[in-house]
Backbone bond lengths (Angstrom), bond angles and torsions (degrees), N, CA, C in turn:
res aa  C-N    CA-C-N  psi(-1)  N-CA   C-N-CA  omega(-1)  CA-C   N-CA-C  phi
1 X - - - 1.452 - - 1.526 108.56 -
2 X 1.244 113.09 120.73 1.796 113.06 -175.41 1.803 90.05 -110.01
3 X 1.639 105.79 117.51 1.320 116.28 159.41 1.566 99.50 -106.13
4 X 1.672 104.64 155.08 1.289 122.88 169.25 1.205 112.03 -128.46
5 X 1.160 113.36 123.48 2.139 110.99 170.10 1.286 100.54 -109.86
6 X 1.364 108.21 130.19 1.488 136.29 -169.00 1.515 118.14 -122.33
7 X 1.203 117.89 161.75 1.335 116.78 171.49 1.521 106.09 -82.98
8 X 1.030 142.86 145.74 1.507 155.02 -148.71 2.095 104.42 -95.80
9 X 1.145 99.23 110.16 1.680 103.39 178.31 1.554 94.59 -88.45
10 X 1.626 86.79 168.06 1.696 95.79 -179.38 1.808 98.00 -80.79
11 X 0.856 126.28 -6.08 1.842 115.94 165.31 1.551 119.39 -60.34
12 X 1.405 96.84 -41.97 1.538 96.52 176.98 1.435 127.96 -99.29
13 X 1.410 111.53 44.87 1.786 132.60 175.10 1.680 88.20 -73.51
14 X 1.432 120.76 -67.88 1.736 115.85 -169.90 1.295 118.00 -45.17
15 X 1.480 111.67 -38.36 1.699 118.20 -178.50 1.490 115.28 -61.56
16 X 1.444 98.40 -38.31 1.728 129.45 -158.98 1.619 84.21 -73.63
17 X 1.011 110.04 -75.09 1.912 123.79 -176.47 1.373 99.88 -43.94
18 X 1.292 117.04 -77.22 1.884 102.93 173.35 1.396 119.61 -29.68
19 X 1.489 145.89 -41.08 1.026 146.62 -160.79 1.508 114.83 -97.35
20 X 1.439 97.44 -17.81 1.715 102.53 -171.42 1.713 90.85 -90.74
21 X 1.762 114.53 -41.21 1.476 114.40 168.04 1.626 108.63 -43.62
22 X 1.365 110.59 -57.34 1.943 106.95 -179.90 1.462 105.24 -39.12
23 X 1.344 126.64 -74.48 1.370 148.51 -167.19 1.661 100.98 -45.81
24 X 1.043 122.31 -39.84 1.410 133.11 -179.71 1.400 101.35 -77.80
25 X 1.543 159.13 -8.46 1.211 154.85 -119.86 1.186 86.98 -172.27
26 X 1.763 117.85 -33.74 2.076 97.08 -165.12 1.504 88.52 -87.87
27 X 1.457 126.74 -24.65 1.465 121.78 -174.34 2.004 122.79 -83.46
28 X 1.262 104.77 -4.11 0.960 124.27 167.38 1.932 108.29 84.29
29 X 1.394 116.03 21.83 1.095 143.22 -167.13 1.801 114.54 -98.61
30 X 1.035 128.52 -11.65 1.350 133.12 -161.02 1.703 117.93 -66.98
31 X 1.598 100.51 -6.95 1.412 117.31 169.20 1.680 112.43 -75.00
32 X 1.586 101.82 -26.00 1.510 103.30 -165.24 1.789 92.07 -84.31
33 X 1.691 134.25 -27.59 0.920 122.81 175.62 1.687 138.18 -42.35
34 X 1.266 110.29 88.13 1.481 99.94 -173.37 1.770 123.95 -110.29
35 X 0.991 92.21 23.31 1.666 125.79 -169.51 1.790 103.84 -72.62
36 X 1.031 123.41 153.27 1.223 107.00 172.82 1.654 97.97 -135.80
37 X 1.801 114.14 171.22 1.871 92.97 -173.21 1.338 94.39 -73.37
38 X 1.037 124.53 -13.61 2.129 101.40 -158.07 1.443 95.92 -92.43
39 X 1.358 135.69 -48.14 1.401 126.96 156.92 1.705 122.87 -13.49
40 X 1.831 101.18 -62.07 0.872 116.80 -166.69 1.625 115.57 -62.98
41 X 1.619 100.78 -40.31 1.917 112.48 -174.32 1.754 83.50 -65.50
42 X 1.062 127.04 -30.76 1.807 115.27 -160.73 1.383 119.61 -67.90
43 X 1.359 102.21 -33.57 1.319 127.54 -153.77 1.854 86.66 -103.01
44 X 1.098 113.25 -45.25 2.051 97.26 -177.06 2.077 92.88 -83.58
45 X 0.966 115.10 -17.47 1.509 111.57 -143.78 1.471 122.60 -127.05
46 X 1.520 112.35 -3.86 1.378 148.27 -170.99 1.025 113.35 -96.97
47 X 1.425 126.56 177.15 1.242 125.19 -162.19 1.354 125.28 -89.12
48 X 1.513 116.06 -18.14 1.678 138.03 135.66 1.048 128.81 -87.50
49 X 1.677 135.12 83.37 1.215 112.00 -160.40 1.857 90.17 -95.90
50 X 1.406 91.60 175.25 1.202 114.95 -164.10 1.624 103.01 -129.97
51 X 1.344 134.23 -14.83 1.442 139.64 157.26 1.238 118.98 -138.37
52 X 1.322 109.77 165.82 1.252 108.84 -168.64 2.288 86.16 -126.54
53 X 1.406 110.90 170.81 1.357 127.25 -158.78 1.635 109.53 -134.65
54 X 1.084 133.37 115.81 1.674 112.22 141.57 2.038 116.10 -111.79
55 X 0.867 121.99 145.89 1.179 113.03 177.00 1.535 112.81 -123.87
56 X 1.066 110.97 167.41 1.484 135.34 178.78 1.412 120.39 -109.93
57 X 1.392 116.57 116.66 1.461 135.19 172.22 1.626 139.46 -99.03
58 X 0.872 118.42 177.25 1.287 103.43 171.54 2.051 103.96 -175.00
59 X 1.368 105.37 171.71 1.230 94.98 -174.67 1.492 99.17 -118.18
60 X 1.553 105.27 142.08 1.613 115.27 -171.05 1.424 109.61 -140.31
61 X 1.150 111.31 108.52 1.585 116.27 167.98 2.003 90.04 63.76
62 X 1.246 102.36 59.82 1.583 85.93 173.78 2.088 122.96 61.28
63 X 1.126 109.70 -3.91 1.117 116.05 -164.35 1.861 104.29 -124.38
64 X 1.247 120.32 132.60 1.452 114.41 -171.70 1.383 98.03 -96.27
65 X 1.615 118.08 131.89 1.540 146.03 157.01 0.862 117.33 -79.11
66 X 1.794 117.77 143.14 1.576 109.00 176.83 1.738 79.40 -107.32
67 X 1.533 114.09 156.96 1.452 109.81 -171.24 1.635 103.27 -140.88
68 X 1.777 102.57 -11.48 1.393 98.65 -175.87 1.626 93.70 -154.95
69 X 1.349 102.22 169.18 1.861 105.89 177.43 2.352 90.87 -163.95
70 X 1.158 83.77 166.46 1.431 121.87 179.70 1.588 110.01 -153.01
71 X 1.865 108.27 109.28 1.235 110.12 165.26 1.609 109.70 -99.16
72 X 1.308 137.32 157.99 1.153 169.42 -141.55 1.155 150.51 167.99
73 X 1.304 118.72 127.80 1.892 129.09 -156.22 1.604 108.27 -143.09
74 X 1.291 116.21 140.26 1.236 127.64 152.15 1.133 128.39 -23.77
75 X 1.324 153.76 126.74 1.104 147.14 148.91 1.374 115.30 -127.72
76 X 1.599 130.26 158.19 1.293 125.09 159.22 1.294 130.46 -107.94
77 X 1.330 141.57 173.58 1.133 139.22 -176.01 1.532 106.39 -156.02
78 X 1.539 95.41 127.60 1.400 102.84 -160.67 1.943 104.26 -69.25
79 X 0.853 117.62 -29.67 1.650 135.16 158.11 1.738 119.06 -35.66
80 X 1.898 97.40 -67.36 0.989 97.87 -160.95 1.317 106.53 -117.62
81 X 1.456 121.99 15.60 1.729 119.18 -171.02 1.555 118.27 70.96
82 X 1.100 119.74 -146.67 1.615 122.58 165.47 0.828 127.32 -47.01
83 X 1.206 129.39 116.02 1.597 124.80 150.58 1.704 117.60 -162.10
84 X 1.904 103.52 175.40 1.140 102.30 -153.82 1.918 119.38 -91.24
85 X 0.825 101.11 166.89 2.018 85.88 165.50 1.592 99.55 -143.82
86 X 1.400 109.32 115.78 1.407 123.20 145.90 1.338 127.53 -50.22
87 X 1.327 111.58 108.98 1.349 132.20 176.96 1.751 109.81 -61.40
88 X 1.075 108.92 -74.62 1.324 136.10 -168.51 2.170 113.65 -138.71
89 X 1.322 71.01 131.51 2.058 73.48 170.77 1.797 90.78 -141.63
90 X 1.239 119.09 149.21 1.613 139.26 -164.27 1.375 119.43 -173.91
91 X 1.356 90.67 107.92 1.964 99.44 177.23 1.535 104.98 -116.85
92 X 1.311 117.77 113.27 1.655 110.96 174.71 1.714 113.73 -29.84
93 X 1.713 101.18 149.90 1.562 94.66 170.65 1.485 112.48 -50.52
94 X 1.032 109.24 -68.10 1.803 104.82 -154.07 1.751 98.38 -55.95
95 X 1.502 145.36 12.75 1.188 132.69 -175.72 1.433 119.63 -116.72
96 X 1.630 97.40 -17.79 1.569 123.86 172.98 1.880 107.26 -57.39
97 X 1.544 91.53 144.33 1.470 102.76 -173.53 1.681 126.97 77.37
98 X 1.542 111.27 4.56 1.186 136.57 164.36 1.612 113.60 -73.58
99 X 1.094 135.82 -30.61 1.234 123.96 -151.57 1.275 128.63 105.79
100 X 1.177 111.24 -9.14 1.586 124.39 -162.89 1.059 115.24 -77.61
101 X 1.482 120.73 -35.07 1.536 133.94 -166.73 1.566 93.83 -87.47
102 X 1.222 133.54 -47.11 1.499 130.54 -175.48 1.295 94.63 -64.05
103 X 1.477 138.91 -42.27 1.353 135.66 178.45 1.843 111.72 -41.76
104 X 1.515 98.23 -64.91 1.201 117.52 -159.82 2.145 91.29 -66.14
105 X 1.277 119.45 -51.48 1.102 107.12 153.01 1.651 141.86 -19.25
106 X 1.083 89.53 -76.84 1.689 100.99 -177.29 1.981 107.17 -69.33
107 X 1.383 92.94 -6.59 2.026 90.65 171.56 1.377 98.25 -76.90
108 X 1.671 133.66 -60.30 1.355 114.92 -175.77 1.481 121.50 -71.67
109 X 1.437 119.68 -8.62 1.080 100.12 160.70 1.404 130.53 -90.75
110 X 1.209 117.41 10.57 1.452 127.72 173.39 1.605 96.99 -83.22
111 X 1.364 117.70 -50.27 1.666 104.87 154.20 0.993 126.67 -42.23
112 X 1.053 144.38 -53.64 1.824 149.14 -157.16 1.521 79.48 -70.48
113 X 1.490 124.46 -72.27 1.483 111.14 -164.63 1.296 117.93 -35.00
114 X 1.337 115.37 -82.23 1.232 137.11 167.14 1.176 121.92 -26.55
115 X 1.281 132.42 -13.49 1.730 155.63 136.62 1.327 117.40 -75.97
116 X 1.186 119.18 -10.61 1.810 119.03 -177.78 1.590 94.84 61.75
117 X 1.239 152.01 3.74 1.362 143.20 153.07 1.570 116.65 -3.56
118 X 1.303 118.87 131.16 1.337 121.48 -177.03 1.641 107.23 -88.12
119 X 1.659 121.08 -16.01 1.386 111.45 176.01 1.632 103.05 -176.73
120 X 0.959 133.79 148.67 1.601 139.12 161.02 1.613 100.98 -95.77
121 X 1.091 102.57 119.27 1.769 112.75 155.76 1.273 129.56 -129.18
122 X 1.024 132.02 150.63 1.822 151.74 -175.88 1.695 90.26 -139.55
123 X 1.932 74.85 170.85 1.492 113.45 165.58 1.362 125.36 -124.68
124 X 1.399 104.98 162.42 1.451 87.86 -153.46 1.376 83.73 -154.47
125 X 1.778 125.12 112.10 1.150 151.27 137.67 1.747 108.96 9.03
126 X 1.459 130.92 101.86 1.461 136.15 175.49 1.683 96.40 -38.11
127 X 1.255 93.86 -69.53 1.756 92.32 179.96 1.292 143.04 -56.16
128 X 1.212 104.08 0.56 1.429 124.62 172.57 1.249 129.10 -109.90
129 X 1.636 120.83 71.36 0.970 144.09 -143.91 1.840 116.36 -118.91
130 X 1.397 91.02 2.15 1.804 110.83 144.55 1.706 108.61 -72.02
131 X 0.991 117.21 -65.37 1.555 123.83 164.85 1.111 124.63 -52.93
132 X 1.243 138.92 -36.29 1.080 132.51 -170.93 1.994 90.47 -96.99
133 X 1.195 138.55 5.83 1.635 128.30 146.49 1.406 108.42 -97.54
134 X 1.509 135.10 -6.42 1.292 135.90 174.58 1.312 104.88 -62.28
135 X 1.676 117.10 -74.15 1.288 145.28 144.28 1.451 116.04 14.17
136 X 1.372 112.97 -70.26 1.288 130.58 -163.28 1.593 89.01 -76.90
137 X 0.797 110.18 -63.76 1.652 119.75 -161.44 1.969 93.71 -49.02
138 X 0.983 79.37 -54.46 2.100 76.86 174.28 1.289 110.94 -63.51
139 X 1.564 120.68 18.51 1.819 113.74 -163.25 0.981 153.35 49.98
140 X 1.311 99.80 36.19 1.758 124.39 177.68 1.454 98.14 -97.73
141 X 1.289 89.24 147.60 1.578 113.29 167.56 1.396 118.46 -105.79
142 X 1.324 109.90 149.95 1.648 117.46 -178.47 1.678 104.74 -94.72
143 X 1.347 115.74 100.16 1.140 118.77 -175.60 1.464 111.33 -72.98
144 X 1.690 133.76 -2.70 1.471 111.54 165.05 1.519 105.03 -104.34
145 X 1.204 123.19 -3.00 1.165 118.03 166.79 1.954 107.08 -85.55
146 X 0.495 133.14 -78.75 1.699 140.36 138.16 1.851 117.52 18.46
147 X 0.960 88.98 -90.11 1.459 97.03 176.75 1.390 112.34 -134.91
148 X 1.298 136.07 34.01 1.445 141.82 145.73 1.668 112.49 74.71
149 X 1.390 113.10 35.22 1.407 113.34 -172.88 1.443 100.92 -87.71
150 X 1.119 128.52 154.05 1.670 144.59 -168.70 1.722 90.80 -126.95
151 X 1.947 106.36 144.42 1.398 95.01 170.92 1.572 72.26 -106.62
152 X 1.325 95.30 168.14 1.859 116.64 162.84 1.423 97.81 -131.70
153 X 1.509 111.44 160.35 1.145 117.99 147.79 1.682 135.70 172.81
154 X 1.674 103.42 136.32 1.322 107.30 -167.42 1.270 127.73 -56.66
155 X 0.812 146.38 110.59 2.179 160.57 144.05 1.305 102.78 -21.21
156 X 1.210 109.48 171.22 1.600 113.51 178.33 1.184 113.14 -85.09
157 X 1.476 134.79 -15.49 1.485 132.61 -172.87 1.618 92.06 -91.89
158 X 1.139 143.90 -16.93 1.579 135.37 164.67 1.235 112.66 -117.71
159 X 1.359 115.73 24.76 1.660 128.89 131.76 0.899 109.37 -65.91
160 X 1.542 113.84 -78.12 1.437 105.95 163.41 1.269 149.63 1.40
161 X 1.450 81.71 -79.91 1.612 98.16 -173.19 1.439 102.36 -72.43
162 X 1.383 141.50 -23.57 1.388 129.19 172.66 1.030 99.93 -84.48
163 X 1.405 166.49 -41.17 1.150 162.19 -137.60 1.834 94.42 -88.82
164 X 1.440 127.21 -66.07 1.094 146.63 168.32 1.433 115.65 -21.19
165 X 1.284 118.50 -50.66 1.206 115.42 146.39 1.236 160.75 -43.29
166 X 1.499 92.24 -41.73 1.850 106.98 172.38 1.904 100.73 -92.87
167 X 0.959 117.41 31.45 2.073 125.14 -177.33 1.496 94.30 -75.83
């Protein structure tokens, strides 16, 4: 089996979008999807992007598959300087337990290095506790088990409504 992890072209936004649709559907979440593809190519692929992509391939019947992806963005931290936050990481079922995901892993962190980044962080679903021993095993720490950090966070209707206020 020859996989390749690549940096993400604007051709493969439809593949990318199909897979982030799976991921949205295996989590039972596809209501929260409000993304659309052309948004989406704009925003990785546009003239401001706002994430960055690597994906995962493979060859099938003569024909190349995308089978996995990792989205990723800049962030800072007043602590630690640069660093990255994983949006999303997704390897089809039947490709999981290959290696692929540590692949697609170790690509943004070859960024973070190569950025001097002070840390890459994600989130990671309570119930998803295949991932959350993947995780660890790659040397992540569980920061609410750890040191008791809570994420919160505001939606657009209490955007709103806080924003509305300060007018």
């Amino acid at each position: 089996m020859c996989i390749v992890i690549r940096k993400a072209e604007v051709k493969d936004c439809p593949g990318i979008f199909d897979l982030i649709t799976e991921l949205a559907i295996h989590e039972k979440h596809q209501d929260q999807m409000k993304i659309s593809l052309e948004k989406f190519r704009e925003d990785g692929f546009g003239d401001d992007t706002k994430f960055q992509c690597f994906v995962a391939e493979c060859e099938e019947n003569d024909t190349l598959r995308l089978i996995g992806y990792v989205i990723y963005f800049n962030t800072y931290s007043t602590w630690q300087g640069k660093c990255i936050h994983m949006e999303d990481i997704y390897v089809v079922p039947e490709y999981r337990s290959k290696g692929i995901g540590s692949k697609l892993i170790g690509s943004v962190c070859k960024v973070a290095d190569l950025q001097n980044c002070g840390r890459v962080q994600f989130i990671v679903r309570d119930s998803n506790k295949s991932a959350m021993k993947f995780y660890k095993h790659q040397g992540a720490i569980d920061l609410t088990e750890v040191q008791e950090w809570h994420l919160f966070r505001l939606t657009s209707d209490a955007i709103e409504k806080v924003a509305a206020k300060y007018d």
